[in-house]
C-alpha positions in Angstrom: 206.3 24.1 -72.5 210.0 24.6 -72.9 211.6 28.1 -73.0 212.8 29.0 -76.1 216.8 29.2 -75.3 218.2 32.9 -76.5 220.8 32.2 -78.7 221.0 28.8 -81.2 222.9 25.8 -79.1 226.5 25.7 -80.2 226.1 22.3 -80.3 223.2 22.4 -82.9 224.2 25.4 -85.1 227.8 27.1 -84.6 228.3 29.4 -86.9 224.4 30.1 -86.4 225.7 30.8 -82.2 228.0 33.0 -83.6 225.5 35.1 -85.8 222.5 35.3 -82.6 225.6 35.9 -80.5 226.9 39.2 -82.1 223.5 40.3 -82.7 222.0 39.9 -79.4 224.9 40.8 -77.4 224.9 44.0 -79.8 228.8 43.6 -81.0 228.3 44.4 -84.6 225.5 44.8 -87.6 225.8 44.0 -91.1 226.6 47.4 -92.7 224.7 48.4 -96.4 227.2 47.5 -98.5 227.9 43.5 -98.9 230.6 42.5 -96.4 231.0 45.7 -94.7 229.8 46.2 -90.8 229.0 48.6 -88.1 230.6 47.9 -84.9 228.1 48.9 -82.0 229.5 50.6 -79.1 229.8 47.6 -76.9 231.8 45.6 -79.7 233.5 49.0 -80.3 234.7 48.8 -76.6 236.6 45.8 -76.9 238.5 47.0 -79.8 239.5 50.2 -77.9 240.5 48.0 -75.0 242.5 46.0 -77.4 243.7 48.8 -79.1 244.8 50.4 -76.0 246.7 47.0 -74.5 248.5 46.8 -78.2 249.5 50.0 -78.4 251.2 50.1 -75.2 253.5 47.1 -76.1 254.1 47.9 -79.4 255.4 51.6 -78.2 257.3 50.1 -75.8 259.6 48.2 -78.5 260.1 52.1 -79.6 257.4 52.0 -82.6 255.9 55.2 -82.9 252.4 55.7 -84.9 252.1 57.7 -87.7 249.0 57.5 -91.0 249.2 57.0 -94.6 246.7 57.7 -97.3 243.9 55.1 -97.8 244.2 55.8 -101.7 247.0 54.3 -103.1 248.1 54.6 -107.1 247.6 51.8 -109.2 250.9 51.9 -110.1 252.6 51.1 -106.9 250.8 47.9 -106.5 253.1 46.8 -109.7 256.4 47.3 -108.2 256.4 44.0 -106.1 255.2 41.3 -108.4 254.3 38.9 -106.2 252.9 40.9 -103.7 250.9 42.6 -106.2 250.1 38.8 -107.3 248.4 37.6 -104.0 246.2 40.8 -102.9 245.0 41.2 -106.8 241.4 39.3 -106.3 240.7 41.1 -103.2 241.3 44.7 -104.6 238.9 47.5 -104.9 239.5 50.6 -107.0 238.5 53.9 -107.5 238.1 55.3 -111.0 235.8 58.3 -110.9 236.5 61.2 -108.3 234.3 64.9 -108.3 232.4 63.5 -111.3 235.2 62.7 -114.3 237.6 59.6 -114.6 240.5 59.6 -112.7 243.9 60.0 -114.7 245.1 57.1 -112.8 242.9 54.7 -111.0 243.4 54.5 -107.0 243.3 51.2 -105.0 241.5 51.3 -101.5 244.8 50.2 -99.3 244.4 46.4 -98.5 247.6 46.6 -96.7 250.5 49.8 -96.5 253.5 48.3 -97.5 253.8 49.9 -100.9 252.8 53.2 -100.1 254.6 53.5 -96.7 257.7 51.8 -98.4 257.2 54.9 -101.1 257.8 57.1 -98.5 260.5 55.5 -96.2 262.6 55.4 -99.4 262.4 59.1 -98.8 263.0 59.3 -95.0 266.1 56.9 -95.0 269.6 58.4 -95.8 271.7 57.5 -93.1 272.3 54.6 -91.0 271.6 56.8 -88.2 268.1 57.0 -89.9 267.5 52.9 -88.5 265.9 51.4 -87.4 262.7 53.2 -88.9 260.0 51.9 -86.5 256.0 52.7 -88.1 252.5 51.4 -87.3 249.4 52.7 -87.6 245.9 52.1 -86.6 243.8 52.1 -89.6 240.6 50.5 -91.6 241.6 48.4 -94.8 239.4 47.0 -97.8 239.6 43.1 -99.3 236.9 42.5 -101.3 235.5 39.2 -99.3 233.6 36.5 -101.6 232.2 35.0 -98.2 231.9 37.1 -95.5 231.0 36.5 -91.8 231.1 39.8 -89.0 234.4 40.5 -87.4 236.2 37.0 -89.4 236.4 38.0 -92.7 234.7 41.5 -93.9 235.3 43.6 -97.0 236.5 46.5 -94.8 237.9 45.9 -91.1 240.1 47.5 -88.9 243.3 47.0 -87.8 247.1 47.7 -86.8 249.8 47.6 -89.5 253.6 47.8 -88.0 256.4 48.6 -90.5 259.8 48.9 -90.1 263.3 49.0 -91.9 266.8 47.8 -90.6 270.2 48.0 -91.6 270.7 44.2 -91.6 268.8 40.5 -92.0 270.0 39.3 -88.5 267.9 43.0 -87.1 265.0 42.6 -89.4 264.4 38.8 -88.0 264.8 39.4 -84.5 262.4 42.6 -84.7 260.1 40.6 -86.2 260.4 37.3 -83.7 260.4 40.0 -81.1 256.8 41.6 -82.2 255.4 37.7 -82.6 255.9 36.9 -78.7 256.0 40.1 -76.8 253.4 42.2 -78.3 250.8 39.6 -79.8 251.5 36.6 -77.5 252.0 38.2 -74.9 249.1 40.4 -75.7 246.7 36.8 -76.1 248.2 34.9 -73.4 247.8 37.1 -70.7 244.8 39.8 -72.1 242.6 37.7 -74.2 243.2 34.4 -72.0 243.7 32.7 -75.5 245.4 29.7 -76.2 247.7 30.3 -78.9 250.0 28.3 -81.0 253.4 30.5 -82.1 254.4 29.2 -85.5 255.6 29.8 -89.0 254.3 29.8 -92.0 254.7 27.4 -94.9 256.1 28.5 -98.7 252.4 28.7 -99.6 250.8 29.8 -96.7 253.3 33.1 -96.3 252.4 36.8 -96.9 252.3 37.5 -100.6 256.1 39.2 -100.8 258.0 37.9 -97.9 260.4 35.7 -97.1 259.2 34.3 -94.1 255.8 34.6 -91.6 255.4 34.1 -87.9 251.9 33.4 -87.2 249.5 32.9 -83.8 246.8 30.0 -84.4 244.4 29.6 -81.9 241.6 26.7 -81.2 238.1 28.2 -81.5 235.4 26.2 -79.8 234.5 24.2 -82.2 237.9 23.1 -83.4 238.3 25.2 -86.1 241.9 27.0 -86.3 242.2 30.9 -86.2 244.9 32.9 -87.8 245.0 35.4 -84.9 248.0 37.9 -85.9 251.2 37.7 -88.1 254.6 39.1 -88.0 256.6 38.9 -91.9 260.3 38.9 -92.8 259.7 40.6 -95.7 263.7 40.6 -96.7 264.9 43.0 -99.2 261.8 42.0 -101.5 259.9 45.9 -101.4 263.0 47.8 -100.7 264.6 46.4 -104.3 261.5 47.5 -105.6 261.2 51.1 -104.3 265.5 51.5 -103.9 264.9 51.8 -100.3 268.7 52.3 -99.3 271.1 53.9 -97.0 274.8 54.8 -96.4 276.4 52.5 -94.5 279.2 53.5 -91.7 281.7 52.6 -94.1 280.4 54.3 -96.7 278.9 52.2 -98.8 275.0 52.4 -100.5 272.8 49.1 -98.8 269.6 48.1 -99.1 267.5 48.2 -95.9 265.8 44.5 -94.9 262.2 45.5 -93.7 259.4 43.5 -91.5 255.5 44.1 -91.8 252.8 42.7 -88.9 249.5 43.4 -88.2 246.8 42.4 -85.7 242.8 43.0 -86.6 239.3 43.0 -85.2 239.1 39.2 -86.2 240.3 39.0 -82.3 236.6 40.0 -81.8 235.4 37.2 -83.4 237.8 34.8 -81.5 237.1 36.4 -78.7 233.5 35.0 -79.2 234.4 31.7 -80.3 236.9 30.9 -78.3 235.5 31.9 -74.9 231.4 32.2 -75.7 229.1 29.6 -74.7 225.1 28.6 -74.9 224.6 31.8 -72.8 226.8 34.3 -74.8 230.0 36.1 -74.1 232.8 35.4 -71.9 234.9 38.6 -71.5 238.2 38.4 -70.0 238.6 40.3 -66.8 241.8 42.0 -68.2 239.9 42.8 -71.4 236.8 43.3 -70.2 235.5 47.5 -70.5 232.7 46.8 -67.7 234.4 43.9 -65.3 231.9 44.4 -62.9 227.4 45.7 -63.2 225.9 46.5 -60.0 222.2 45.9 -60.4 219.4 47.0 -58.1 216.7 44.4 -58.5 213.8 46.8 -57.2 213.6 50.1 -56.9 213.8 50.7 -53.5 215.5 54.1 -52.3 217.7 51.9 -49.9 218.5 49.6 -52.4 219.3 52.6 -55.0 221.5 54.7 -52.9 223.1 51.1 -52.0 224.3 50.1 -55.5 225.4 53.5 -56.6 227.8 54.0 -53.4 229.2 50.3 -54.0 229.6 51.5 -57.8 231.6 54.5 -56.4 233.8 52.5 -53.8 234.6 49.6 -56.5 235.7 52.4 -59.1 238.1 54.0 -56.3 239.6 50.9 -56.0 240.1 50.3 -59.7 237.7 48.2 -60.8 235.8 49.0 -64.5 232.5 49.3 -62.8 228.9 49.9 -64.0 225.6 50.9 -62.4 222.7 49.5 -63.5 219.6 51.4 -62.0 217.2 51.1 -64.8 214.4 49.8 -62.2 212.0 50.1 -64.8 213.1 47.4 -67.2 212.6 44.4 -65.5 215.6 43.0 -63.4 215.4 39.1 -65.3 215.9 41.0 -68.6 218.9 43.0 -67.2 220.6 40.2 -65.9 219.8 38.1 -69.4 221.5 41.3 -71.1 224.5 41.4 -69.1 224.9 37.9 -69.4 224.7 38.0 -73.0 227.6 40.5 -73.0 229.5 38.8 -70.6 230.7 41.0 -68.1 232.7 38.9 -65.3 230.7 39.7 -62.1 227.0 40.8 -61.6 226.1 41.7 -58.2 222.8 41.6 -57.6 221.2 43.7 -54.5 217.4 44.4 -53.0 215.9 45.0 -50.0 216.3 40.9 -48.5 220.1 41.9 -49.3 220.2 44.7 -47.5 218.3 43.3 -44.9 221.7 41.0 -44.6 224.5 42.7 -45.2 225.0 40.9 -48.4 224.5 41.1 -52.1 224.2 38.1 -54.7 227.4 38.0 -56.5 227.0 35.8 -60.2 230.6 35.0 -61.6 229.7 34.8 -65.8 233.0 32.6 -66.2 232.6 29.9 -64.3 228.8 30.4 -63.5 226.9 30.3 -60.5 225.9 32.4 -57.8 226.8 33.2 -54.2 225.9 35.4 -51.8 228.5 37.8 -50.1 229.4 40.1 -47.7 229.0 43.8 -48.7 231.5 44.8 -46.5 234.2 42.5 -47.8 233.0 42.9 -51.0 235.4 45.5 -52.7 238.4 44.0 -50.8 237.8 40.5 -52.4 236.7 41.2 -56.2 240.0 42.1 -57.9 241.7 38.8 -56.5 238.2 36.8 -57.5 238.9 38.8 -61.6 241.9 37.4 -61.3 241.4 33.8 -61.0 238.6 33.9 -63.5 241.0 34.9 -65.9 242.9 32.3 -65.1 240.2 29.9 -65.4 239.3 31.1 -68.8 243.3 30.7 -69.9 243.0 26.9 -68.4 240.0 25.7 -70.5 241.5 27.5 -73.8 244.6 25.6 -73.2 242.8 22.2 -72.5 240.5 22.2 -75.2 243.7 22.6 -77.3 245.2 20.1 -75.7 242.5 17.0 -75.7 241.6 17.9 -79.5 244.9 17.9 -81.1 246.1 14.7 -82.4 249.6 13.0 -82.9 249.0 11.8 -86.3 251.7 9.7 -88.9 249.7 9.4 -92.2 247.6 12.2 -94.1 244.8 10.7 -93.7 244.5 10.7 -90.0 245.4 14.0 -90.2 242.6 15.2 -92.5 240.2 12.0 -90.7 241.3 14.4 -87.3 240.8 18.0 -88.7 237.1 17.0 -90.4 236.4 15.6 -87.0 236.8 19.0 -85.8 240.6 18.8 -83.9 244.0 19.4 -84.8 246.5 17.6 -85.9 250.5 17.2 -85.1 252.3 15.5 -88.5 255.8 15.1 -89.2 256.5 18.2 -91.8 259.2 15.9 -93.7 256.0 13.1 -93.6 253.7 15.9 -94.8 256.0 18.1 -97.4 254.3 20.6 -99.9 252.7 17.6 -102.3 251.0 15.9 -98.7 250.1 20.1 -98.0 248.2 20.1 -101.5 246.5 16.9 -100.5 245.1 18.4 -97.4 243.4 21.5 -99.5 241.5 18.9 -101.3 239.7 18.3 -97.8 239.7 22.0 -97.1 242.5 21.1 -94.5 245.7 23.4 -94.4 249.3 23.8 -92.7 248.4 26.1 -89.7 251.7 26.5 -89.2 255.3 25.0 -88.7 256.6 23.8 -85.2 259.7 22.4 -83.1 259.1 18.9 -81.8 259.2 20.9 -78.2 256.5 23.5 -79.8 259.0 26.2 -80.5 259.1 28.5 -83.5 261.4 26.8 -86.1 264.3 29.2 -87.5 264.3 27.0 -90.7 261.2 25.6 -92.5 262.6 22.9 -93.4 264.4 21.8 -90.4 264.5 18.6 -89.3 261.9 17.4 -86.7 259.7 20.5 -87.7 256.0 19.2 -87.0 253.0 20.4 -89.2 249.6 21.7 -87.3 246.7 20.8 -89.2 243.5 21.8 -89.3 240.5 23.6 -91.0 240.2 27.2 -90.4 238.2 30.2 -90.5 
């Protein structure tokens, strides 16, 4: 009789991979309110890796990170109307605080922009006060019909970035410059992710702004992903709050501002992007353990064998674990690990010692080899290195052999139902062909160049629309 296989073929059941996944590779549990969750330590450790790879490139544009209340008054959600407009559905508010009503009810922040804006009408003067460069690293509430761990939860965490300028042309090009170097670069060459830079449609934008960038990426079953956005928000929300300053010739301007924000929804295209039948598929760069040194018996020889490899990998820079539990059996260890999807196993008892060697299991392209302990610590980083390559190459050409050069609307939806994307001319598409999509629960990804460029106009000729269903 069969084995029963550990998590639910992709093939048969996605999004029920995607559920056994998470669970069984302990990432995340459904919390006790609806759509909330608790991130377990290992899924915990991918966001602080993420965090940690983010926060470097966004300091390095000169951001600095600073926090704002998670109450926010009522009130201040009215001052941008259509902002206040798109969030409205998703709000949750506060009434009732140390047992009597509240003399004005508080919204649970599902984004900063009014209440950071509040306050940077207060910190700008001066045009020596700009650019004013924010973020912060905080948890926000959307009240989530449908929720699904890590996609779309009631409360998740995240990064918000705010700033203000003295002019449009600033504003823009911070904005561009945050949508390639932080978050693409940040996908390409982290996450191994295959993204698609873009820009937003009229209806797809950010509820207030006047333009958003966007990263889409392919998950493995053709869905799209809204990975991270980066908004123009214009003048829009410093009109509303009189965010100005004294120019150098003296006069009172308005400031032009930009919003972005990046969120553990990478976790979950993390999983879908790179996961397969046997579970994860961390990235090397990502990855908080790139390498588990197991002892298959417990054999002094073999113990005091793995624990000085752990030691020499670690010197040489390698995120290294030791995994000595002898008394859980070895088949269910290596089943664990490969369910979390740590790069490299290498596998070591007495036969290995007996050789010189260990069994060395690479989890991204799979199989198993043995090799020499001696050259073993010399050889790993270069053999990380081209599995993250390897997982970059597949992302790119699943993209790639799914996405379709379509001409009509309905081989674009007949494409995106089929579970691919699809290229169509925007000026063949336009908003009314954009409305005809949603009736097939197909939307406008996002807006390209015929060469696959970010479009400085929406409307620009030869801009080409990528279509697709999403999560």
């Amino acid at each position: 009789m069969a084995k029963a296989p550990v998590l639910t073929p992709r093939a048969d059941d996605f999004p029920r991979w995607y559920q056994d996944l998470i669970n069984k590779a302990e990432l995340a549990d459904n919390g006790p309110v609806r759509g909330t969750m608790v991130i377990r330590p290992y899924g915990y450790g991918l966001w602080e890796r993420m965090q940690a790879e983010m926060d470097a490139r966004i300091k390095e544009t000169g951001t600095q990170n600073a926090y704002f209340p998670l109450l926010i008054p009522q009130s201040y959600l009215t001052r941008e109307a259509d902002h206040v407009e798109g969030f409205a559905p998703e709000l949750a508010v506060v009434t009732h605080g140390g047992g009597k009503e509240l003399e004005e009810p508080a919204v649970v922040r599902p984004t900063s922009e009014m209440i950071i804006n509040d306050y940077f009408s207060k910190w700008v003067q001066s045009y020596r006060d700009l650019p004013l460069l924010i973020n912060q690293w905080a948890n926000v509430v959307r009240w989530e019909l449908r929720p699904r761990l890590f996609l779309r939860t009631t409360e998740f965490l995240w990064q918000e970035g705010h700033t203000a300028h003295a002019t449009f042309e600033d504003a823009r090009d911070f904005a561009s410059h945050i949508h390639r170097e932080v978050y693409e670069d940040f996908m390409t060459n982290v996450l191994a992710m295959d993204v698609v830079p873009g820009r937003k449609t009229v209806k797809e934008r950010f509820a207030g702004a006047i333009n958003t960038l966007t990263l889409e990426g392919m998950m493995g079953d053709g869905k799209a992903l809204q990975m991270a956005t980066s908004h123009e928000l214009g003048q829009n929300f410093a009109k509303a709050f009189n965010t100005s300053y004294l120019s150098k010739d003296g006069t009172q301007e308005l400031v032009w501002q930009t919003s972005w924000g990046s969120t553990t929804r990478m976790i979950g295209a993390l999983v879908m992007m790179h996961g397969d039948d046997n579970g994860l598929r961390v990235p090397p760069r990502l990855a908080q353990i790139q390498a588990v040194v197991l002892a298959i018996k417990g054999d002094e020889a073999v113990l005091a064998k793995v624990r000085e490899l752990g030691d020499r990998l670690k010197a040489a820079g390698v995120r290294v674990q030791v995994d000595d539990r002898v008394d859980t059996p070895f088949g269910r260890r290596a089943v664990d690990w490969e369910l979390k999807g740590v790069p490299v196993r290498i596998e070591i008892g007495p036969r290995d010692l007996e050789n010189g060697t260990a069994m060395l299991a690479r989890r991204i392209p799979g199989g198993k080899e043995p090799v020499a302990l001696d050259s073993l610590v010399g050889s790993l980083p270069a053999i990380l290195e081209e599995d993250q390559a390897l997982l970059l190459k597949q992302s790119r050409e699943r993209r790639e052999s799914r996405t379709s050069e379509v001409s009509t609307i309905e081989e674009a939806v007949e494409a995106a139902v089929a579970g691919g994307w699809a290229r169509i001319p925007w000026a063949t598409l336009g908003e009314e062909g954009e409305a005809k999509l949603a009736d097939h629960s197909v939307t406008v990804r996002c807006l390209v160049t015929e060469d696959g460029s970010v479009p400085e106009d929406g409307d620009a000729p030869g801009n080409v629309a990528i279509v697709a269903r999403a999560y």
